[in-house]
Backbone bond lengths (Angstrom), bond angles and torsions (degrees), N, CA, C in turn:
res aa  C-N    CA-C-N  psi(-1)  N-CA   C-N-CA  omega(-1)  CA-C   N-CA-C  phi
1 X - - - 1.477 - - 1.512 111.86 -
2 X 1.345 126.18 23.62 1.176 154.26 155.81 1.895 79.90 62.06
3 X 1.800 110.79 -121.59 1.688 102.94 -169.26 1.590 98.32 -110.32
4 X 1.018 116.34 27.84 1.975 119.24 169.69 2.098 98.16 -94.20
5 X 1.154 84.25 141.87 1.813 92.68 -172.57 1.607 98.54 -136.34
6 X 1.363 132.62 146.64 1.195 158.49 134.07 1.385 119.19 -46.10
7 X 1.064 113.84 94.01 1.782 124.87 -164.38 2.007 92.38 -122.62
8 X 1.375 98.59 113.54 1.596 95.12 168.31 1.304 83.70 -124.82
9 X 1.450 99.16 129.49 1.652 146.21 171.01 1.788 125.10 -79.60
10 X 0.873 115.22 -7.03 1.365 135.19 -178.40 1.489 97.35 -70.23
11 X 1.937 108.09 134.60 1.361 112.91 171.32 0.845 119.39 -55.36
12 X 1.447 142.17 -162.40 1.678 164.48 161.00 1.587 99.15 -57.91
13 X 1.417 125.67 126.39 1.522 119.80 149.27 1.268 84.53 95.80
14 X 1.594 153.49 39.59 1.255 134.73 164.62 1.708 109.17 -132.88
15 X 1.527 100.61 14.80 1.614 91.48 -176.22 1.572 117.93 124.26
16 X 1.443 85.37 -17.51 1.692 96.54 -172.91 1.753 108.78 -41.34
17 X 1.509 129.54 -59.24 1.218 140.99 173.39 1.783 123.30 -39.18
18 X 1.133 88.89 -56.64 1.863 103.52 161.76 1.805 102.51 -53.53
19 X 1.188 128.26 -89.35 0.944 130.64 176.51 2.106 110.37 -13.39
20 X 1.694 105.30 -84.42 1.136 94.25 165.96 1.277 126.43 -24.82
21 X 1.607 121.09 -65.76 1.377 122.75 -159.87 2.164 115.00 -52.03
22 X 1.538 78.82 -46.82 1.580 92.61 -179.62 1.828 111.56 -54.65
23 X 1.210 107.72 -44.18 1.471 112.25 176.70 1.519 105.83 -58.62
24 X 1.078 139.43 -56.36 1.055 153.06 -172.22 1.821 103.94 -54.89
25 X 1.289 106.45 -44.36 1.348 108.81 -163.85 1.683 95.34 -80.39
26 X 1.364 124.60 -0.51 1.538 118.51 -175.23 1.797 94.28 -123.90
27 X 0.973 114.68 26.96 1.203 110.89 166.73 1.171 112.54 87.12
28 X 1.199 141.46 46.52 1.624 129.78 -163.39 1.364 90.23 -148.90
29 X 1.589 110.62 128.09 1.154 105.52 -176.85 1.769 131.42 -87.13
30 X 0.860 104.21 101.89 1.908 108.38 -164.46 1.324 122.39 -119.51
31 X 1.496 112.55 152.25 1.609 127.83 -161.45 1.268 97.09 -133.27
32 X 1.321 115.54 118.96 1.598 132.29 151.56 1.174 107.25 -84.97
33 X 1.748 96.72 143.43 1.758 114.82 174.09 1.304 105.46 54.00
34 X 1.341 126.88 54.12 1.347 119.69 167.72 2.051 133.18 -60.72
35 X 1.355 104.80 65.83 1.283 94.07 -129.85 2.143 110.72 -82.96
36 X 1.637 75.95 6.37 1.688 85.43 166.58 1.662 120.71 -61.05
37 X 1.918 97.00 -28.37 1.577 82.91 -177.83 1.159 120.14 -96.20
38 X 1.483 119.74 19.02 1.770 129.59 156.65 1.377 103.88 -81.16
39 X 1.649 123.96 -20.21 1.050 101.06 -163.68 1.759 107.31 -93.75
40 X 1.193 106.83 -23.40 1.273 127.53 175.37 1.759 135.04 -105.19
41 X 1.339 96.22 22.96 1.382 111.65 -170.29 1.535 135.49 -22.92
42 X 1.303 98.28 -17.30 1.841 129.14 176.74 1.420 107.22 -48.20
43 X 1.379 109.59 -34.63 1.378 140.85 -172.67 1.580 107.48 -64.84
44 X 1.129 115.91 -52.66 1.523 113.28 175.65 1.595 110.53 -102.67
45 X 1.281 115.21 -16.70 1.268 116.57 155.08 0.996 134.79 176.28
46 X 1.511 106.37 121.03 1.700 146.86 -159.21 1.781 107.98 -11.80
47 X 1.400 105.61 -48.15 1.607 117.92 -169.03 1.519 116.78 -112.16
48 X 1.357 84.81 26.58 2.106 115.33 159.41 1.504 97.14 -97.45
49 X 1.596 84.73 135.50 1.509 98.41 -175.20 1.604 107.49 -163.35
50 X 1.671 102.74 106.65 1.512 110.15 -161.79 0.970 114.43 -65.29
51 X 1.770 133.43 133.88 1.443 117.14 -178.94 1.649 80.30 -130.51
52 X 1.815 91.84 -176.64 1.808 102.39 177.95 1.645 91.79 -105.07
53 X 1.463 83.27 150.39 1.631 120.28 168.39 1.298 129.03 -117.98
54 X 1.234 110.97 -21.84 1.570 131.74 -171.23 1.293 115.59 -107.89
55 X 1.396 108.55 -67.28 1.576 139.05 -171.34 1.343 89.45 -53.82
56 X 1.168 119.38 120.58 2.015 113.41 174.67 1.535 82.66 -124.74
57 X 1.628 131.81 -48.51 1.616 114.63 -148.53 1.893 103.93 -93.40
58 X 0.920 126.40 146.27 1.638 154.59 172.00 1.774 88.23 -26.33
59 X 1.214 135.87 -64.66 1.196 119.36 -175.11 1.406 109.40 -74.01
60 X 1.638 135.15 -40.28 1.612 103.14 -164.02 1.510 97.37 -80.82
61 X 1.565 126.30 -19.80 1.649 94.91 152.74 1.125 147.01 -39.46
62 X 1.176 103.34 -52.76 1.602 106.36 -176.27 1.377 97.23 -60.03
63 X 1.773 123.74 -70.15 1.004 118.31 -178.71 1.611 128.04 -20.17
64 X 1.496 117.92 -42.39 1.680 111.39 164.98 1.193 113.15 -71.64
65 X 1.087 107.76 -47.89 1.673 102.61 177.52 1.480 103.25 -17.96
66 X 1.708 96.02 -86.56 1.563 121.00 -173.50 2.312 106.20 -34.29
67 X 0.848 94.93 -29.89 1.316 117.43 172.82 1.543 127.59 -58.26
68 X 1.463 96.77 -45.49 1.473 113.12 -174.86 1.873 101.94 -85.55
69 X 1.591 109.85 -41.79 1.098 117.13 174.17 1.826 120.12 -58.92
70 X 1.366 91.63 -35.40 1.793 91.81 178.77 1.522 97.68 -69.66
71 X 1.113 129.00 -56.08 1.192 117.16 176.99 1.487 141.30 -68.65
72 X 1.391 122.98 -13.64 1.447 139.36 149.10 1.370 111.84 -52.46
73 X 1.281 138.26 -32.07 1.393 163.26 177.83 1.747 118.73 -80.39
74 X 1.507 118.09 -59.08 1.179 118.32 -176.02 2.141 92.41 -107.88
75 X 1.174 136.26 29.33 1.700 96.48 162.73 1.840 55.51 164.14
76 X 1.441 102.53 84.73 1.383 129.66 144.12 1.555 138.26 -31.74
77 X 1.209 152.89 55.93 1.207 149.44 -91.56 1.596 90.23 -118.24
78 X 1.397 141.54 -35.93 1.247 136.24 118.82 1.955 119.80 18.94
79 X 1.612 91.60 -75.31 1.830 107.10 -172.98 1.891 94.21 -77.05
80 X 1.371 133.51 -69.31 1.045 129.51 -155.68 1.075 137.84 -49.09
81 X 1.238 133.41 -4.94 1.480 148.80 121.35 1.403 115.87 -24.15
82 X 1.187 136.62 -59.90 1.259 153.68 -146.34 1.559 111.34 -128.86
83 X 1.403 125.30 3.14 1.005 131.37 -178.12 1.840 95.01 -115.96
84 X 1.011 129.79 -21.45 1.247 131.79 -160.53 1.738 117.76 -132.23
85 X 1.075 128.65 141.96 1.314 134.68 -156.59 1.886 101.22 -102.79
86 X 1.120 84.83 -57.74 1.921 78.58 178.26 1.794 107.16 -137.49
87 X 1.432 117.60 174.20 1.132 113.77 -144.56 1.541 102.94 -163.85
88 X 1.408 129.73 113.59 1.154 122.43 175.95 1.608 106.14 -126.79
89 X 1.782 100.68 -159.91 1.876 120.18 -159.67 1.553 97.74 38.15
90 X 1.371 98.89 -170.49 1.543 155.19 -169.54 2.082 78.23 -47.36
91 X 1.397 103.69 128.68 1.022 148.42 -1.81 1.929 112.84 -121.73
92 X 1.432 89.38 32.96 1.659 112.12 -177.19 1.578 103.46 -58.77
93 X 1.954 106.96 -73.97 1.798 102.23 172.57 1.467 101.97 -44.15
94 X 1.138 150.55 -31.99 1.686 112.21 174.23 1.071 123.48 -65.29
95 X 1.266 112.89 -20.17 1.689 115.68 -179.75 1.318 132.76 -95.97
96 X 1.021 112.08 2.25 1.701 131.11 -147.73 1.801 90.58 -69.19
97 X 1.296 129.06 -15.22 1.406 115.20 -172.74 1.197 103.65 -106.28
98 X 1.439 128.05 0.72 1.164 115.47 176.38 1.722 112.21 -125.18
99 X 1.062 100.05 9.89 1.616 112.72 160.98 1.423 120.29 -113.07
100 X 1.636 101.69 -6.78 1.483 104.86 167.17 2.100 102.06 -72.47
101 X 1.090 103.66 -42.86 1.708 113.37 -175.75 1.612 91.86 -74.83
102 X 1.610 158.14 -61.36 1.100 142.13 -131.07 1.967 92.18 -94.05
103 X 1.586 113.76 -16.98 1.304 113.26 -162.20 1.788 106.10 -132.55
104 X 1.379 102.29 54.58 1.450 103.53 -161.66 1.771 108.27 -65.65
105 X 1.151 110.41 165.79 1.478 108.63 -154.40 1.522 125.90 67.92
106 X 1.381 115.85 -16.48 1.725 83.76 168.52 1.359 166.63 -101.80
107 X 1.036 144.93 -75.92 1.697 125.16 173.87 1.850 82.88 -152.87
108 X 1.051 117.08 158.16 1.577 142.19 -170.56 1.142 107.90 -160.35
109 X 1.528 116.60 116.45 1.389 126.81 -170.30 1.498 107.21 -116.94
110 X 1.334 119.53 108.34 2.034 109.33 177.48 1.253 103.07 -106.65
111 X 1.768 100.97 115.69 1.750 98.29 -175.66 1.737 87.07 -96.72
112 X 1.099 103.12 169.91 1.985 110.94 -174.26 1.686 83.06 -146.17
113 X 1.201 106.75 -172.36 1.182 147.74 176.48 1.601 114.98 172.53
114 X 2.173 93.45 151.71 1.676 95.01 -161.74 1.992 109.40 -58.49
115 X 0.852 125.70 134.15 1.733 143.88 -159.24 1.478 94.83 -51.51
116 X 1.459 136.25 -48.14 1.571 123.72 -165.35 1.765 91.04 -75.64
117 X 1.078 129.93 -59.58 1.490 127.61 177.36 1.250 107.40 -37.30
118 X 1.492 132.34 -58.69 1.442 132.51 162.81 1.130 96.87 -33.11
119 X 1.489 131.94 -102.26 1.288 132.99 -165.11 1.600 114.06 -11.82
120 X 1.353 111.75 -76.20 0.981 117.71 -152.90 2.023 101.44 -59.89
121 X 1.325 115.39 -40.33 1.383 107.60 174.68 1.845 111.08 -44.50
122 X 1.469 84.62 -60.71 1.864 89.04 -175.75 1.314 135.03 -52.13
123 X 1.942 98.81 -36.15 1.692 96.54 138.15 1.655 138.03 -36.04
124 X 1.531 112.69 -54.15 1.611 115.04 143.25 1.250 119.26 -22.41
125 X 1.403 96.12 -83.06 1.808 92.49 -173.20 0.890 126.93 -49.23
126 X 1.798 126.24 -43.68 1.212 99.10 171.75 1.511 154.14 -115.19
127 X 1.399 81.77 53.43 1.544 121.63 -151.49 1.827 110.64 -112.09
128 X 2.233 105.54 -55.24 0.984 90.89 175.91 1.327 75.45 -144.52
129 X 1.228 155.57 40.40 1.458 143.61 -178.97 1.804 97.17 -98.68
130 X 1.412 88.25 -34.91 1.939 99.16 -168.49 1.600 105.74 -75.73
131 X 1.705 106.13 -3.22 1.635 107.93 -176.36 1.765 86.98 -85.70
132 X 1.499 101.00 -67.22 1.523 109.16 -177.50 1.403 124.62 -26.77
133 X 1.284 130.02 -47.53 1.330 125.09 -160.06 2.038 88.40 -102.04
134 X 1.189 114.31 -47.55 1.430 112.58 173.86 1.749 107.58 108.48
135 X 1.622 87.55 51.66 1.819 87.84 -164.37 1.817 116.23 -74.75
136 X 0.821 111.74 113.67 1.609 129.06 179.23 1.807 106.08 -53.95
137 X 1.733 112.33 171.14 1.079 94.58 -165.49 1.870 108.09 -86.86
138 X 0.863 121.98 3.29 1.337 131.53 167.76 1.684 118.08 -51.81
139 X 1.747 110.13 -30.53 1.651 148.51 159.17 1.723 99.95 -31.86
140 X 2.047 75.47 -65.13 1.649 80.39 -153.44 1.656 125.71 -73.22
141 X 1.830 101.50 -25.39 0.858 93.40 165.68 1.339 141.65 -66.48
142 X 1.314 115.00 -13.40 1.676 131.32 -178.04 1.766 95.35 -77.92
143 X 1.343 108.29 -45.72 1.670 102.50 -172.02 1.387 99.26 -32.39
144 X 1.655 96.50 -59.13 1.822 117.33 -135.80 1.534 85.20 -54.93
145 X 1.642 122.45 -58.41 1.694 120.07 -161.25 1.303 100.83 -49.28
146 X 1.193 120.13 -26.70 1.740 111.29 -168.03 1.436 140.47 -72.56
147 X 2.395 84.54 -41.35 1.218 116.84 177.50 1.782 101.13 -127.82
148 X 0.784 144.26 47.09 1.121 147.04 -165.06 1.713 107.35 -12.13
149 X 1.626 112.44 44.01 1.166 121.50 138.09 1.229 104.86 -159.04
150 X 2.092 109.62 171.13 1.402 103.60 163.08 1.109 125.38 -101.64
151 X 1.423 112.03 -8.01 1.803 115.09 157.13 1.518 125.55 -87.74
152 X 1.089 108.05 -156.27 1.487 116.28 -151.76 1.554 91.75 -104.87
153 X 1.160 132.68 81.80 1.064 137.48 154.12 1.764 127.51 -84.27
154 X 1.131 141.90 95.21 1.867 139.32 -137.12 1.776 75.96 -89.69
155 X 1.103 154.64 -63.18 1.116 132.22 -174.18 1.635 146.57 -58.77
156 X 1.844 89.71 -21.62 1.768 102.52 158.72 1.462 110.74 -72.14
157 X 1.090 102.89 -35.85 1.737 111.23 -165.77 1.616 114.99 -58.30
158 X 1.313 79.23 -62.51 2.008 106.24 -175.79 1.480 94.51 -41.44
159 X 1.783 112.96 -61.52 1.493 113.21 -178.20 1.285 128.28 -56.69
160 X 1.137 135.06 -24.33 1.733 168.79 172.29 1.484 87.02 -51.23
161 X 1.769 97.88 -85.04 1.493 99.35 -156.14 1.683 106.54 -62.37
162 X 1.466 118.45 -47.87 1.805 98.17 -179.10 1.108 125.09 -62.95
163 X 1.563 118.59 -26.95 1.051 108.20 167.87 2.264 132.67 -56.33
164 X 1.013 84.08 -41.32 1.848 109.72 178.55 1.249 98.14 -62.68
165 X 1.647 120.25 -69.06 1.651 100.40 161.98 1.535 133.13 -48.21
166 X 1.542 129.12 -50.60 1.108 116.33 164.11 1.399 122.69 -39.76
167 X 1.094 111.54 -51.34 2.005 112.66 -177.91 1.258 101.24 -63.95
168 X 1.656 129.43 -49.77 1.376 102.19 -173.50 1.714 133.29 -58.68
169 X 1.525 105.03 -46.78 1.193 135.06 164.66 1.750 107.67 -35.71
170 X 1.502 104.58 -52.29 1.627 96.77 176.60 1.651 105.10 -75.77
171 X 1.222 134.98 -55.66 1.295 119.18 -169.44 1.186 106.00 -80.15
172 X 1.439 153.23 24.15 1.826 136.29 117.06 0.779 132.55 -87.54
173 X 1.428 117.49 25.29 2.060 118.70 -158.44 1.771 85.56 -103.61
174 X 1.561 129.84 5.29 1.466 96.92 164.94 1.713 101.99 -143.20
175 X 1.523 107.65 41.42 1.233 142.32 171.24 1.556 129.52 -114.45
176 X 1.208 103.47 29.25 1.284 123.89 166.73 1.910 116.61 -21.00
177 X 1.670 107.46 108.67 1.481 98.71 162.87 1.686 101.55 110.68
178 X 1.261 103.95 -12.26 1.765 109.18 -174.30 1.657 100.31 -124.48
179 X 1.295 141.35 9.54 1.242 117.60 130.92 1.005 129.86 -151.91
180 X 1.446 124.53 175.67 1.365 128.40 -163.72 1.561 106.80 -123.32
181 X 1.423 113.20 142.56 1.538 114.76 -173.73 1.308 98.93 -114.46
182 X 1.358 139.24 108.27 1.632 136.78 -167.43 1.637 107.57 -123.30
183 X 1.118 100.57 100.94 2.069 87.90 168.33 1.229 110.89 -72.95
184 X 1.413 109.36 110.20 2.014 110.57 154.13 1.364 119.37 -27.51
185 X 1.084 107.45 -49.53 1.639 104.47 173.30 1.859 129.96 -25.28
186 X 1.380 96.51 -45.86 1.387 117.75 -175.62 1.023 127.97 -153.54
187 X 1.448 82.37 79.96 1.705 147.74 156.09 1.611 112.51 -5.31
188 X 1.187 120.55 -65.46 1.234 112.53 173.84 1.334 122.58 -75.71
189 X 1.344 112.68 -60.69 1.402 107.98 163.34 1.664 134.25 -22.09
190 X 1.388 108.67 -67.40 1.444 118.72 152.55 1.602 114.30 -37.84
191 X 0.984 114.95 -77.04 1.618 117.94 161.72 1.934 105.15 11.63
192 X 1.508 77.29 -80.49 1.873 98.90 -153.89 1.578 86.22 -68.88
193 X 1.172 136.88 -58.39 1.381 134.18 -159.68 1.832 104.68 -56.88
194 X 1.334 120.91 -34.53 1.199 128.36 -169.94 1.465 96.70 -79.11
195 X 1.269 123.66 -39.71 1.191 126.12 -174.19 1.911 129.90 -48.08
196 X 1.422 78.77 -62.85 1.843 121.50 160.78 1.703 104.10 -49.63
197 X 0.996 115.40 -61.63 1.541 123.42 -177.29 1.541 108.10 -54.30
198 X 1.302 121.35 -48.90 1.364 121.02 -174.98 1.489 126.60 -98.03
199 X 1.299 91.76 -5.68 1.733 118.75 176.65 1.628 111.96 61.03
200 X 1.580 104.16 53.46 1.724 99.40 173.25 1.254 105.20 -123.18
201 X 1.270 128.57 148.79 1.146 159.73 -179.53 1.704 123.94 -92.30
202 X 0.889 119.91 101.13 1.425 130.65 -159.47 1.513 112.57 -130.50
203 X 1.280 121.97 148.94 1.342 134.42 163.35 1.758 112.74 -78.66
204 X 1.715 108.16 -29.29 1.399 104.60 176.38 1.223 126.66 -71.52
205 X 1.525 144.87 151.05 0.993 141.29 -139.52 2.035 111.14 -134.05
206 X 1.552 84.95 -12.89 1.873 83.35 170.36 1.566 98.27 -163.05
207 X 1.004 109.36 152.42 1.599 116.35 153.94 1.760 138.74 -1.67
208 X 1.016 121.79 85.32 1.841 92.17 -162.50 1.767 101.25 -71.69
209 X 1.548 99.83 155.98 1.536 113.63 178.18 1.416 110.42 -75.83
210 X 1.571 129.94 116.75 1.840 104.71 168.71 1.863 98.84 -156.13
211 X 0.805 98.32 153.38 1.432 114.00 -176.70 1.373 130.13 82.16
212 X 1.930 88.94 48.39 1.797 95.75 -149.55 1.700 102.91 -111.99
213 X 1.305 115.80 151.15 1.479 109.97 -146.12 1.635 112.86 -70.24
214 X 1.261 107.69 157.94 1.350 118.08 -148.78 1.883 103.28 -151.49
215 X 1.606 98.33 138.57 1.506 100.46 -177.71 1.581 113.44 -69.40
216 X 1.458 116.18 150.94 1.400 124.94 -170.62 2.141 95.47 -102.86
217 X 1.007 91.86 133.51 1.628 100.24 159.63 1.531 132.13 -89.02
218 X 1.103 104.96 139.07 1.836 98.94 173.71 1.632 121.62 -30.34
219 X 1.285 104.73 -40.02 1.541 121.78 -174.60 1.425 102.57 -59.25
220 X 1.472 111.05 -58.86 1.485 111.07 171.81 1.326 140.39 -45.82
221 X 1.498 109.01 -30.89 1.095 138.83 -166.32 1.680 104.89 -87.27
222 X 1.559 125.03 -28.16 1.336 138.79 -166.75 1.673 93.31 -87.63
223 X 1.648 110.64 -57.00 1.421 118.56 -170.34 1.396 106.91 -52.13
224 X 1.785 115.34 -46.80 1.426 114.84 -174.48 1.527 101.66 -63.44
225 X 1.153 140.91 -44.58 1.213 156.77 -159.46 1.750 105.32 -67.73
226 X 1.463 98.80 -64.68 1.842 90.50 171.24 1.588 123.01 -71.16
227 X 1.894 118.48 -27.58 1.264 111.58 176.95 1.631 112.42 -53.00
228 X 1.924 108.55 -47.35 1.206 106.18 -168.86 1.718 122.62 -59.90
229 X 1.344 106.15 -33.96 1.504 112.43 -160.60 1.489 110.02 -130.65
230 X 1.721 102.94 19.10 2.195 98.14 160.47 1.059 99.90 -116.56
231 X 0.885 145.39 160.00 1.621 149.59 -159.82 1.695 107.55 -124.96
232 X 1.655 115.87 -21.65 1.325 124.75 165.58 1.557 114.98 -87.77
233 X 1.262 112.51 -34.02 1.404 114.60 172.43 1.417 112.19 -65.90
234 X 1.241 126.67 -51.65 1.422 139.50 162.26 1.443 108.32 -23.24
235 X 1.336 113.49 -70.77 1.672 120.88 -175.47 1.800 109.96 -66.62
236 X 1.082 114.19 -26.88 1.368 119.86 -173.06 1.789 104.40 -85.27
237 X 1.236 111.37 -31.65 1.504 114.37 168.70 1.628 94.17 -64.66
238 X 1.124 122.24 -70.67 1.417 118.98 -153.16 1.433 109.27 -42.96
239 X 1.675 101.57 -50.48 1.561 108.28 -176.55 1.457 114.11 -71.23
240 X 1.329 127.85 -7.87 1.727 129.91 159.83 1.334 105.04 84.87
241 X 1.819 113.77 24.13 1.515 126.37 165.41 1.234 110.20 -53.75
242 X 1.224 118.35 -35.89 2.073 128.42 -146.99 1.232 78.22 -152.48
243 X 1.959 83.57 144.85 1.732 96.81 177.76 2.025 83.39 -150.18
244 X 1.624 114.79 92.14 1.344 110.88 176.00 1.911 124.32 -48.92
């Protein structure tokens, strides 16, 4: 895709994963939650410069620190630009205006879904989704820039998401041909329109479903619990000593 890239802009909990998966399944090489380039923002642009928002006490600093380093190390934020064709979630919609200028010509996908259904997923997420995957505080700080919290607050959120749609909506309304507005909701429809938009040709016929909410176990709940707040367990996960 020579220097044009596939950037879907859509918050957390709207499809973003489906999207990836489907690209992937037509050959296109793509990364969800890329979350090295929140951590390294320099990367998409020069006079980005990550600070904390969250992290106030001496350990969950360090802890990102240690955070930023695991990830400078395993998924290079440097290469992933250039290693990867399209790119969705957290922390892509923050960037979408400045990868629209570093990646001129390419495609921008805003998946939505109706806002109380949002809600109520993102309640999930950040409730027991952040147990499931085992998001570190490096997580939270990306939440907070997004939603200016990491819990479930329905009035940060609500404001988050209209706002993000309003801005997007105004900066493509005289950019004709570079994006697409798709509700997850309806699945097929979206399907064909996404299809048409990016010009691929497929035997599949709708959207696949994935990253859809799911019960958390005690076990999960212990692992999230010691990664966040032992500082030896932490390092011993990283190094793949212990596997709870």
């Amino acid at each position: 895709m020579d220097n044009k890239k596939i950037f879907c802009i859509g918050l957390s909990r709207t499809g973003t994963t489906s999207i990836d998966h489907f690209l992937q399944s037509v050959g296109i090489k793509s990364i969800h939650f890329p979350l090295s380039l929140f951590a390294f923002p320099d990367v998409v642009n020069s006079n980005y410069k990550f600070s904390f928002n969250v992290t106030k006490t001496k350990y969950s600093k360090w802890r990102a620190s240690k955070e930023r380093k695991v990830l400078a190390s395993a998924e290079p934020p440097n290469e992933l630009l250039n290693k990867y064709d399209a790119f969705s979630d957290l922390p892509i919609p923050q960037y979408y205006k400045e990868l629209y200028h570093v990646f001129p010509g390419s495609k921008f996908i805003y998946t939505t879904r109706p806002l109380e259904k949002w809600l109520k997923s993102m309640k999930w997420m950040l409730h027991d989704g952040c147990v499931l995957w085992n998001w570190g505080y490096l997580n939270d700080e990306m939440l907070y820039s997004a939603y200016q919290t990491t819990r479930f607050d329905k009035g940060k959120l609500v404001a988050a998401y209209k706002k993000h749609e309003q801005d997007v909506l105004e900066f493509f309304k005289d950019k004709p041909g570079q994006l697409i507005v798709i509700d997850i909701e309806k699945s097929d429809e979206s399907f064909n329109k996404l299809c048409a938009f990016l010009n691929i040709e497929t035997t599949e016929t709708t959207l696949p479903r994935a990253n859809e909410k799911k019960g958390i176990s005690f076990r999960n709940r212990v692992n999230y619990f010691f990664n966040r707040h032992i500082p030896l367990y932490f390092l011993l996960k990283r190094l793949k000593k212990i596997n709870l």
